[in-house]
VEXBAPA-80385 format. One record per residue (C-alpha): residue in three letters; x, y, z; residue number from 1. Coordinates in nm, 2 decimals, decimal comma. Example, Ala and Ser with C-alpha at 12.3 -4.5 7.8 and 13.67 -1.06 7.14 Angstrom:
2
<"ALA"; <1,23; -0,45; 0,78>; 1>
<"SER"; <1,37; -0,11; 0,71>; 2>
This chain:
369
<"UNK"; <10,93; -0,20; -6,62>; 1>
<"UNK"; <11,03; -0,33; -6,25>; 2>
<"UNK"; <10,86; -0,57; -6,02>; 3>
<"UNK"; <10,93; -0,56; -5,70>; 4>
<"UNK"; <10,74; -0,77; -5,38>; 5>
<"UNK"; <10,57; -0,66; -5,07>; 6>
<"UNK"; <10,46; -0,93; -4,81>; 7>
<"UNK"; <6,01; 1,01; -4,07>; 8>
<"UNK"; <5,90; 1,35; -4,05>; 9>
<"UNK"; <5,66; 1,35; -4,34>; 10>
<"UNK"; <5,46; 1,10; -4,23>; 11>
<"UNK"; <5,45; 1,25; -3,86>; 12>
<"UNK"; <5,34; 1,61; -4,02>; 13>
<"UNK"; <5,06; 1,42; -4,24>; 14>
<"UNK"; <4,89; 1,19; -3,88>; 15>
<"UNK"; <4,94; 1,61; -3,72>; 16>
<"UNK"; <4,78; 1,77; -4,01>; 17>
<"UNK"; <4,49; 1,51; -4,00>; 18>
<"UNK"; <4,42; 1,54; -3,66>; 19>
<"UNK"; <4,42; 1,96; -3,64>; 20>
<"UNK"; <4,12; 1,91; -3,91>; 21>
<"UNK"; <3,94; 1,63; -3,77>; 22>
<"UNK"; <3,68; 1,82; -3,55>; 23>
<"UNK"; <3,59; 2,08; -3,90>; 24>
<"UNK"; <3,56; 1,80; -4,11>; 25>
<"UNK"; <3,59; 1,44; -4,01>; 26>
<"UNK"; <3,47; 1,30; -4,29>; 27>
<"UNK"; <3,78; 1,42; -4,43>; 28>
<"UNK"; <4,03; 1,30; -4,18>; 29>
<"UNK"; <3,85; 0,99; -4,17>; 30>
<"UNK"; <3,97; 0,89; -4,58>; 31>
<"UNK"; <4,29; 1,04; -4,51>; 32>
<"UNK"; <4,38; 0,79; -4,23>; 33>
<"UNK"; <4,21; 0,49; -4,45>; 34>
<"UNK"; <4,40; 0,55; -4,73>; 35>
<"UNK"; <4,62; 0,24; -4,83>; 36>
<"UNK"; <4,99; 0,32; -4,87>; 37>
<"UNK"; <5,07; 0,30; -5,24>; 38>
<"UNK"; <5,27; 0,01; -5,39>; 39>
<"UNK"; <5,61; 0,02; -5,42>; 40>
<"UNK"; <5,65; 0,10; -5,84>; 41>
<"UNK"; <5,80; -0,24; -6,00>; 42>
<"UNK"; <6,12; -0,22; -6,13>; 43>
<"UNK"; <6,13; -0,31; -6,45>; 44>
<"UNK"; <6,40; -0,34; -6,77>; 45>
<"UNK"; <6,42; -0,30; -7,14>; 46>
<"UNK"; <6,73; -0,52; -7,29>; 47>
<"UNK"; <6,96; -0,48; -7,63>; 48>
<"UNK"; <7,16; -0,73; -7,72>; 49>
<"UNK"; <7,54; -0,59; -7,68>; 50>
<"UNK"; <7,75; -0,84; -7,93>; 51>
<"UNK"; <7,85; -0,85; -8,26>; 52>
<"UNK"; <7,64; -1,01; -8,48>; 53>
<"UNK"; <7,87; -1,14; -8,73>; 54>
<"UNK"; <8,18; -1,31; -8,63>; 55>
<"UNK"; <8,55; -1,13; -8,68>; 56>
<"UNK"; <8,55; -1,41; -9,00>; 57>
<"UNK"; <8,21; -1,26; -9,09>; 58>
<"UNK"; <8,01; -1,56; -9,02>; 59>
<"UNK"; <7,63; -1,46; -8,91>; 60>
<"UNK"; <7,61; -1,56; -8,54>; 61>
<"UNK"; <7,35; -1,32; -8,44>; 62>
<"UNK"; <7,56; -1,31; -8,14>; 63>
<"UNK"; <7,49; -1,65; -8,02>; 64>
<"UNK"; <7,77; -1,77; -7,81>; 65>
<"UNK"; <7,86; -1,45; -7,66>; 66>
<"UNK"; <7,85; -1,37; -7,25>; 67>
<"UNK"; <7,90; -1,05; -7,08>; 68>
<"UNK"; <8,17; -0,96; -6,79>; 69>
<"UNK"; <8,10; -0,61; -6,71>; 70>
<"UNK"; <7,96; -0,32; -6,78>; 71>
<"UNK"; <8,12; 0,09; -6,79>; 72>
<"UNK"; <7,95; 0,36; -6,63>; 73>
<"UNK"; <7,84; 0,48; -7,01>; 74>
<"UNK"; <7,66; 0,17; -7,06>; 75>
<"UNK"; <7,89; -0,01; -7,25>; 76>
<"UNK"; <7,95; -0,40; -7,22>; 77>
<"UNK"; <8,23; -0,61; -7,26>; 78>
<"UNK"; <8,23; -0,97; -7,31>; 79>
<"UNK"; <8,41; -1,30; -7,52>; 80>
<"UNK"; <8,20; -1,45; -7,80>; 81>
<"UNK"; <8,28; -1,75; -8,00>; 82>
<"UNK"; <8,51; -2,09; -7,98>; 83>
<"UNK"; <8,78; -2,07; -7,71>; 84>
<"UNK"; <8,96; -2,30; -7,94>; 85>
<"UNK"; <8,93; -2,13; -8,24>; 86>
<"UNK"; <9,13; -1,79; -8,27>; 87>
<"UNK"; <8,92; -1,66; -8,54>; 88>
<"UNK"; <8,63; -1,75; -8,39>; 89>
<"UNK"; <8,68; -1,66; -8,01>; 90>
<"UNK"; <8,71; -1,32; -7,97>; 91>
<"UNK"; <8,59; -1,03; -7,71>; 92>
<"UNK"; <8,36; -0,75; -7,77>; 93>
<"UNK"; <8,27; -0,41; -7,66>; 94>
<"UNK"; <7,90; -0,25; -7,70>; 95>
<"UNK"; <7,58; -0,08; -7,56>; 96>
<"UNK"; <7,35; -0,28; -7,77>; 97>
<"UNK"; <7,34; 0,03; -8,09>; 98>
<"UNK"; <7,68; -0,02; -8,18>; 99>
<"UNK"; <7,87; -0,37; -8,14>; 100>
<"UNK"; <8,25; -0,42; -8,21>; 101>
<"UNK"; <8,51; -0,67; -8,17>; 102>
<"UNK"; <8,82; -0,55; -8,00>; 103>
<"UNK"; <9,17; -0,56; -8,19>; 104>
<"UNK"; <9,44; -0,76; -8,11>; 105>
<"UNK"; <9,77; -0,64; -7,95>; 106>
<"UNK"; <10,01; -0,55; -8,24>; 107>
<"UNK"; <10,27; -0,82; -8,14>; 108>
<"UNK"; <10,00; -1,10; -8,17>; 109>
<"UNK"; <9,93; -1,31; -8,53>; 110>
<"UNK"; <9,79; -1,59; -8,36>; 111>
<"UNK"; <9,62; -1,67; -7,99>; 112>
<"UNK"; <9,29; -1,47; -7,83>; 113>
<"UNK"; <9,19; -1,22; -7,65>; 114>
<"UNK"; <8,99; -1,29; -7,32>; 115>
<"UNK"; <8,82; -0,98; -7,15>; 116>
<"UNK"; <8,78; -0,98; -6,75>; 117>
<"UNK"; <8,69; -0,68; -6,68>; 118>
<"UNK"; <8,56; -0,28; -6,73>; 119>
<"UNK"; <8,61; 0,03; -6,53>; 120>
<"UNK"; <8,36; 0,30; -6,51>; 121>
<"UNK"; <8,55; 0,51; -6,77>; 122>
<"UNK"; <8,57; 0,20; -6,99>; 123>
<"UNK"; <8,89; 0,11; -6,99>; 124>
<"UNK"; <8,91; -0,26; -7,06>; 125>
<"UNK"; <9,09; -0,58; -6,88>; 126>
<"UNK"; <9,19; -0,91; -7,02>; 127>
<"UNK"; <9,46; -1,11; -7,09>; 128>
<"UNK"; <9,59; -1,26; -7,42>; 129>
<"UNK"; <9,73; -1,56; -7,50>; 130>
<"UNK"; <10,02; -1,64; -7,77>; 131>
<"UNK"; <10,38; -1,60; -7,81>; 132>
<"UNK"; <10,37; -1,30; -7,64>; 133>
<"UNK"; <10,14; -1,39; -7,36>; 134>
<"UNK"; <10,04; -1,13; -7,11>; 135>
<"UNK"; <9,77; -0,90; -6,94>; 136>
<"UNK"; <9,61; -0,68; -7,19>; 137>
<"UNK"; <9,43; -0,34; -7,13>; 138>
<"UNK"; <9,22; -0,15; -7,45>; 139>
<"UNK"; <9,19; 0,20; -7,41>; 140>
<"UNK"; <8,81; 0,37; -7,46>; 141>
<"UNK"; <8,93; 0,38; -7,85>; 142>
<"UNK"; <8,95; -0,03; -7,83>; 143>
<"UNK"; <9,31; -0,01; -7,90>; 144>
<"UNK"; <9,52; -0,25; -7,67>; 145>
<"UNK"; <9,81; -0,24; -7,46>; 146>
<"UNK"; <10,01; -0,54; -7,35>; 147>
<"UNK"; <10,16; -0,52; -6,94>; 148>
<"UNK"; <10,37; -0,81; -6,94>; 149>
<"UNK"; <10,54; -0,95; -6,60>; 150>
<"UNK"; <10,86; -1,09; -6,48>; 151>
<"UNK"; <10,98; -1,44; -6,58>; 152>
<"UNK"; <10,85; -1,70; -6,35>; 153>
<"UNK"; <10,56; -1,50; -6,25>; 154>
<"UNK"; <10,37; -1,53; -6,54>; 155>
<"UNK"; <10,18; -1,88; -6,52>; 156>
<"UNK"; <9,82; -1,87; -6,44>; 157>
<"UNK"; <9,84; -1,54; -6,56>; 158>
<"UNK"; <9,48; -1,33; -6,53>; 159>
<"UNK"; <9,35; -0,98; -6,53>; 160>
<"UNK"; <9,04; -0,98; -6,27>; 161>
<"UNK"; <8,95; -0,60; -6,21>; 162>
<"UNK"; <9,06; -0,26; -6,35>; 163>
<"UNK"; <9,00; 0,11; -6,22>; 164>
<"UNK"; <8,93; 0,43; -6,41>; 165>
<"UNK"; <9,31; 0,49; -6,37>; 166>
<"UNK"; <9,41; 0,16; -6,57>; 167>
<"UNK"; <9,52; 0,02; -6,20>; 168>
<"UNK"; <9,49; -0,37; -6,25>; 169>
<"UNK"; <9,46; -0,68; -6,03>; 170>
<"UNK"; <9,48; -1,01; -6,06>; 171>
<"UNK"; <9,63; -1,33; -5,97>; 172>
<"UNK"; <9,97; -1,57; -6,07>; 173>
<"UNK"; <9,98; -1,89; -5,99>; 174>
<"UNK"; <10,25; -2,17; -5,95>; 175>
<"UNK"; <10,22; -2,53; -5,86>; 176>
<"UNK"; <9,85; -2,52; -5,63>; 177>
<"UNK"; <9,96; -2,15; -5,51>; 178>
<"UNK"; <9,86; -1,84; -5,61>; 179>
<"UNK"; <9,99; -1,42; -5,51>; 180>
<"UNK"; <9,82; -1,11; -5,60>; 181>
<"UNK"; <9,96; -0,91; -5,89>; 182>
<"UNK"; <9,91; -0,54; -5,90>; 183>
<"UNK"; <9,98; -0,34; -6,26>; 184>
<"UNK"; <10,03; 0,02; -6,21>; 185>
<"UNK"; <9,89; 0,27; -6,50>; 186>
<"UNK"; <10,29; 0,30; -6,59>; 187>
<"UNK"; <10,34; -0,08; -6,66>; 188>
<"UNK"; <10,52; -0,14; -6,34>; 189>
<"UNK"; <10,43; -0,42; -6,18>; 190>
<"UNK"; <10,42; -0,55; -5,80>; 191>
<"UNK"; <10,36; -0,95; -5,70>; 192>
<"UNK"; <10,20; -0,93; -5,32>; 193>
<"UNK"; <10,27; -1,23; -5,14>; 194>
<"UNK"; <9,99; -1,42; -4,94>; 195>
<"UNK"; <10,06; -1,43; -4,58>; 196>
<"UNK"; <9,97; -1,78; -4,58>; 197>
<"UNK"; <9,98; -2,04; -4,91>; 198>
<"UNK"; <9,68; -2,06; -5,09>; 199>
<"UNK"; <9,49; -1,97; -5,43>; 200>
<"UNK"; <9,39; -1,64; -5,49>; 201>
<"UNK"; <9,08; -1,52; -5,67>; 202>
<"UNK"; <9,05; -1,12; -5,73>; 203>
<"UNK"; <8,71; -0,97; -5,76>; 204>
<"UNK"; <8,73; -0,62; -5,81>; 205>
<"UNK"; <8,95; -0,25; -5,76>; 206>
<"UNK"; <8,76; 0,07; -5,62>; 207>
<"UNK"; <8,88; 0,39; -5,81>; 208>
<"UNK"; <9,16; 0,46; -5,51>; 209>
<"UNK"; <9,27; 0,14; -5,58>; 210>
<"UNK"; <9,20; -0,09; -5,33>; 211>
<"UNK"; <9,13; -0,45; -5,41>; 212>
<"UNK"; <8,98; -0,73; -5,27>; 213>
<"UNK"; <8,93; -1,09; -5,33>; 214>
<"UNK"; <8,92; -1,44; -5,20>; 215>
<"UNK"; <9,22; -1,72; -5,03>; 216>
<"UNK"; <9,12; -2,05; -5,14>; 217>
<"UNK"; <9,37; -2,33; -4,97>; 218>
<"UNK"; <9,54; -2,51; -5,23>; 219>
<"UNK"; <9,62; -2,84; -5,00>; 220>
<"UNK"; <9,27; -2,99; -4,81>; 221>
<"UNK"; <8,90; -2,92; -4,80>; 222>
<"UNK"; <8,80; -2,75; -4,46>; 223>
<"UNK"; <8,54; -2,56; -4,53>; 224>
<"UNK"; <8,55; -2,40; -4,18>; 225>
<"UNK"; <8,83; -2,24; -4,27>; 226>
<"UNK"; <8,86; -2,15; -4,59>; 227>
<"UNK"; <8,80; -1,98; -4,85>; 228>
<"UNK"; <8,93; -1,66; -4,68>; 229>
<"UNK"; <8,84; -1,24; -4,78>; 230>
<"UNK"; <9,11; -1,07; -4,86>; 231>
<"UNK"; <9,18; -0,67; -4,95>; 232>
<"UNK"; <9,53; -0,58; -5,15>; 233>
<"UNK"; <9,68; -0,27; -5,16>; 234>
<"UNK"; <10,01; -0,15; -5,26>; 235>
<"UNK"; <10,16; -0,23; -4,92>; 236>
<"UNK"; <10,02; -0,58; -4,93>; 237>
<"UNK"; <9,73; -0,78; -4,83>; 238>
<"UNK"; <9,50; -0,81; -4,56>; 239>
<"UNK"; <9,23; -1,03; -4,43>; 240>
<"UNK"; <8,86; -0,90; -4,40>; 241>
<"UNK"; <8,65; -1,01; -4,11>; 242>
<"UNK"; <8,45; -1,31; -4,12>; 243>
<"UNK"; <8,14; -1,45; -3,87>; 244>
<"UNK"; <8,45; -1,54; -3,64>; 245>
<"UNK"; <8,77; -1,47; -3,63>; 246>
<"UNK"; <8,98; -1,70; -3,86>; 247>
<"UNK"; <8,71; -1,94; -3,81>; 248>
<"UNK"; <8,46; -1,93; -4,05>; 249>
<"UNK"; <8,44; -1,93; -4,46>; 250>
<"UNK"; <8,35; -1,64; -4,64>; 251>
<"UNK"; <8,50; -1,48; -4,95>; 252>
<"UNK"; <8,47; -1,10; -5,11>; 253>
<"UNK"; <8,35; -1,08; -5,44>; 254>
<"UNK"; <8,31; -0,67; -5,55>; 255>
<"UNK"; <8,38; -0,38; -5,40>; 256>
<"UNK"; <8,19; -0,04; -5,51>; 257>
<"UNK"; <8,38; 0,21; -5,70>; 258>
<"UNK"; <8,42; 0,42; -5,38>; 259>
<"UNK"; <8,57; 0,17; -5,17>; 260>
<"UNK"; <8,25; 0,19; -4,97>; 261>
<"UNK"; <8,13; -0,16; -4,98>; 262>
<"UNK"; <8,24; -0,45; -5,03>; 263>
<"UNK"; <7,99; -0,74; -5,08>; 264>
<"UNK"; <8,10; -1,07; -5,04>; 265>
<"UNK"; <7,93; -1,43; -4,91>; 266>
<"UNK"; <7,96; -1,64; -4,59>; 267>
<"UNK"; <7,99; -2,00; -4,59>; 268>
<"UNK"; <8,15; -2,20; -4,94>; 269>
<"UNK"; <7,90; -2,16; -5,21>; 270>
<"UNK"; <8,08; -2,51; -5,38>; 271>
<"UNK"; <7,86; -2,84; -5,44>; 272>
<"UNK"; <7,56; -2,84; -5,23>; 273>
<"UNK"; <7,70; -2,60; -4,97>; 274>
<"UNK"; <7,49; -2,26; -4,86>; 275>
<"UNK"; <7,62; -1,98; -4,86>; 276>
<"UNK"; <7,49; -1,64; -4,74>; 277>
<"UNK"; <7,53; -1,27; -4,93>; 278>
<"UNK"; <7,68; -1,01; -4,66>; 279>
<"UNK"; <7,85; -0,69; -4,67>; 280>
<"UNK"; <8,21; -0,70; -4,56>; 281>
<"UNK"; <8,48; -0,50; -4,39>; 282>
<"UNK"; <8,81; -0,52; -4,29>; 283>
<"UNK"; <8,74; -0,40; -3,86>; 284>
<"UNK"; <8,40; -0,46; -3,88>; 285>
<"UNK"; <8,17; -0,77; -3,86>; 286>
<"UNK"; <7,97; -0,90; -4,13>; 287>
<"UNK"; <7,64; -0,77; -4,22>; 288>
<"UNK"; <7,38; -0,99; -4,40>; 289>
<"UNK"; <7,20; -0,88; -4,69>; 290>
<"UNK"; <6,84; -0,92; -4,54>; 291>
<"UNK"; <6,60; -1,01; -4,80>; 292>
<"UNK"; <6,86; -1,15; -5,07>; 293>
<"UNK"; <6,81; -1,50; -4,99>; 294>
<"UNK"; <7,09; -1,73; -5,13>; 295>
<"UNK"; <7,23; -1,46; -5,40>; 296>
<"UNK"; <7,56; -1,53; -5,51>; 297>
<"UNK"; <7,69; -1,17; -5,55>; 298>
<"UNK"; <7,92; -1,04; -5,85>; 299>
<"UNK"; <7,90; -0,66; -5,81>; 300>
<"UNK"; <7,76; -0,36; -5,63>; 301>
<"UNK"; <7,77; 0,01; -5,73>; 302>
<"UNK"; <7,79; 0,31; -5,49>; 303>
<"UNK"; <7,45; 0,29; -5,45>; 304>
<"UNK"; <7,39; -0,03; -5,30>; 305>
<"UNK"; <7,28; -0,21; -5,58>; 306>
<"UNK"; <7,40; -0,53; -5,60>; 307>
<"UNK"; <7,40; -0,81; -5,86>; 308>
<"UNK"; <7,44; -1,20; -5,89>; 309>
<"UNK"; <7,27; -1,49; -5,94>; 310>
<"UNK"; <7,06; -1,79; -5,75>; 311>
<"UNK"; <6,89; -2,10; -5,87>; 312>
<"UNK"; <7,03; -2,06; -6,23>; 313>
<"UNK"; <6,86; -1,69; -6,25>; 314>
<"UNK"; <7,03; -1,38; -6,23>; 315>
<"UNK"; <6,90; -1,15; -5,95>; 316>
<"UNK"; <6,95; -0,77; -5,82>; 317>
<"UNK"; <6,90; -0,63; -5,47>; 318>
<"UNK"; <6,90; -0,32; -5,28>; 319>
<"UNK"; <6,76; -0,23; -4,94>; 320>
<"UNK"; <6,58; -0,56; -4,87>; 321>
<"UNK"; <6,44; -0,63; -5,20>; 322>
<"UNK"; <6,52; -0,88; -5,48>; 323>
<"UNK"; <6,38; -0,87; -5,84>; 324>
<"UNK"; <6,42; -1,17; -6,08>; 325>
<"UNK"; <6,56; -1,03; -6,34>; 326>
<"UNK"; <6,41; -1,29; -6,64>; 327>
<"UNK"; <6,04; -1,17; -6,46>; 328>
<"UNK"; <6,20; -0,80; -6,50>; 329>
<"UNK"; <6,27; -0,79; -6,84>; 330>
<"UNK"; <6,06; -0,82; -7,14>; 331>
<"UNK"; <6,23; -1,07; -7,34>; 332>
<"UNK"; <6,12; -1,32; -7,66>; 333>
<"UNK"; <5,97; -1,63; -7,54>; 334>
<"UNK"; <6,19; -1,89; -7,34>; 335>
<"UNK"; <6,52; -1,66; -7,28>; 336>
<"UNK"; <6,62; -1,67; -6,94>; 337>
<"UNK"; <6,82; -1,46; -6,79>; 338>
<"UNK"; <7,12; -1,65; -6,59>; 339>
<"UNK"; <7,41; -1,44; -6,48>; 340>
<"UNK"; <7,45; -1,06; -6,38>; 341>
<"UNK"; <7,82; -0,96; -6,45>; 342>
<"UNK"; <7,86; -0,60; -6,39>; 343>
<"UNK"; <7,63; -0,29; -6,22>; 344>
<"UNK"; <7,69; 0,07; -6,37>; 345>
<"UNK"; <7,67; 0,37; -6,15>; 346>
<"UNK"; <7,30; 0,45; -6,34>; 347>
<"UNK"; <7,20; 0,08; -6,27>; 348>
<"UNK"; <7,26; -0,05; -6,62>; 349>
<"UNK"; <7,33; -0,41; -6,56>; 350>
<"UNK"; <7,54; -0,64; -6,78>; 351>
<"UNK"; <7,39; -0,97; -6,81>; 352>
<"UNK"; <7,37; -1,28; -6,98>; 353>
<"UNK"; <7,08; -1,46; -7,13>; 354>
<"UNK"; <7,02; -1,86; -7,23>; 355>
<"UNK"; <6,79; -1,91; -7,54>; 356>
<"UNK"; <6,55; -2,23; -7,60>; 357>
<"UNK"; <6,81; -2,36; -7,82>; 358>
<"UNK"; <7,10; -2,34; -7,54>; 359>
<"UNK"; <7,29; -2,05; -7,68>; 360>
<"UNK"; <7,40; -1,79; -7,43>; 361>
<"UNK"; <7,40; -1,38; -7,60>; 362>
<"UNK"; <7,50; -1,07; -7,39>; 363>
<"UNK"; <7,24; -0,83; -7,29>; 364>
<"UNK"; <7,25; -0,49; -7,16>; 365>
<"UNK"; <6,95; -0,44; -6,93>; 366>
<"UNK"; <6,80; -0,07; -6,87>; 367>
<"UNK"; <6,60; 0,06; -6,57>; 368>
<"UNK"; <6,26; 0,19; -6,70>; 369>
């Protein structure tokens, strides 16, 4: 393994229609041109839980404690379930709500836990693990994992944030308040992109070519005028995206579709008590507000458009100007509330997670009717 470091038509033809009939029978062009337009169709969404629900010890959870992170283009979802500080119980999963597994540990690992990030649309699977042999982990569609270590003295605030259909992975390192991009090729290789300027980095997602993008965060002081900072990574490096002016404004990118397409992202800092405003981003062009989305916190999009997040505690999709609750969506058992929205298939399959009246959060997969 090396590393190595890179700085109307229709409508016209029905108003033409009415009117060439209108002298022969008016009463008939008359209801044609009253005729209400018919409601848009609600979308609406059938959910299966998609955890285990027994713990890897075999205690019954009825997969209480579990929270999905993305979702494959097959509809399966990936999550962590359990105690982060118990290795038996905190554990990550894999499922599509029929058939729920836990996910194996890396052969070189007898203690520590796996921590899932990430899917690709094939369903190849991103996470790190922690233990004596600490590094990013990837489980092929069989669940069986693969470690991709890096370089000594790269590998502290190790993570895994996004993975591609060709086991490309990105995430971030980080070493005292700084932070570089980290690129794993499908090989193993590895390649640490330095930040043209110091900062944290937070990825949020790879399209299928490979291009990345994600978010500077300034390690030193607040100014929220500047930073965060969009970002896109490739193999030659990394590059700013446009914000509402030039080096001048916060905003930060957090998906990008699987065609490299579109990139959704917010303006403003969305910390505290600060707004912050969903818009499509680009690397030469402007940014482009999502009209109708409100103050959606985006998490993905898929090459259609649709894109998913949260706001007010609710999780919340939108495409082309409209925004559905997805707790008033979904018929779900009294008091569950749907929270977050991890992940967006390519069939609209969303990976979500739910809080119950008792406070217990379970992964759901959530199905267009």
């Amino acid at each position: 393994m090396s590393t190595r470091f890179a700085t109307t038509s229709i409508a016209a033809s029905l108003v033409t229609g009415a009117l060439l009939c209108s002298a022969a029978t008016p009463a008939l062009a008359e209801s044609t041109a009253l005729r209400p337009k018919p409601a848009a169709r609600a979308l609406t969404y059938t959910y299966r839980v998609a955890a285990p629900r027994f713990l890897p010890d075999g205690t019954p959870s009825d997969a209480r404690g579990s929270a999905a992170v993305g979702i494959s283009d097959d509809g399966r979802v990936v999550g962590n379930a359990g105690s982060g500080s118990d290795p038996v119980r905190g554990a990550a999963f894999v499922g599509d709500g029929r058939r729920n597994r836990w996910l194996a540990m890396p052969p070189a690992q007898s203690t520590g836990q796996p921590k899932v990030n990430a899917v690709a649309p094939n369903g190849l699977i991103a996470g790190y693990f922690g233990g004596p042999a600490e590094a990013i982990t990837v489980w092929n569609r069989a669940g069986r994992p693969q470690l991709k270590p890096i370089a000594e003295g790269w590998n502290y605030g190790l993570n895994a944030a996004a993975i591609n259909s060709r086991g490309q992975v990105v995430g971030c390192t980080s070493s005292v308040k700084t932070g570089t991009p980290v690129r794993w090729e499908a090989d193993g290789t590895s390649t640490v992109l330095l930040m043209p300027k110091p900062g944290n980095c937070e990825m949020a997602g790879i399209s299928e070519s490979g291009v990345a993008v994600g978010t500077l965060h300034n390690p030193y002081y607040a100014d929220r005028t500047l930073f965060p900072l969009p970002v896109q990574v490739t193999a030659d490096g990394v590059r700013y995206l446009r914000t509402a002016r030039r080096g001048a404004a916060a905003a930060s990118a957090h998906g990008i579709s699987p065609n490299g397409r579109l990139i959704i992202g917010t303006l403003g800092s969305c910390l505290g008590k600060d707004a912050c405003q969903p818009a499509w981003l680009s690397a030469t062009r402007a940014p482009q507000p999502l009209r109708g989305a409100g103050r959606l916190v985006p998490t993905d999009v898929n090459d259609a458009g649709l894109v998913v997040g949260s706001a007010g505690g609710r999780a919340k999709s939108w495409q082309r100007g409209r925004l559905v609750d997805l707790t008033n969506a979904t018929r779900l058992p009294r008091g569950w509330v749907i929270t977050s929205a991890a992940g967006v298939s390519a069939r609209g399959e969303i990976a979500a997670t739910a809080m119950t009246p008792a406070g217990s959060s379970v992964a759901l997969r959530l199905s267009p009717r």
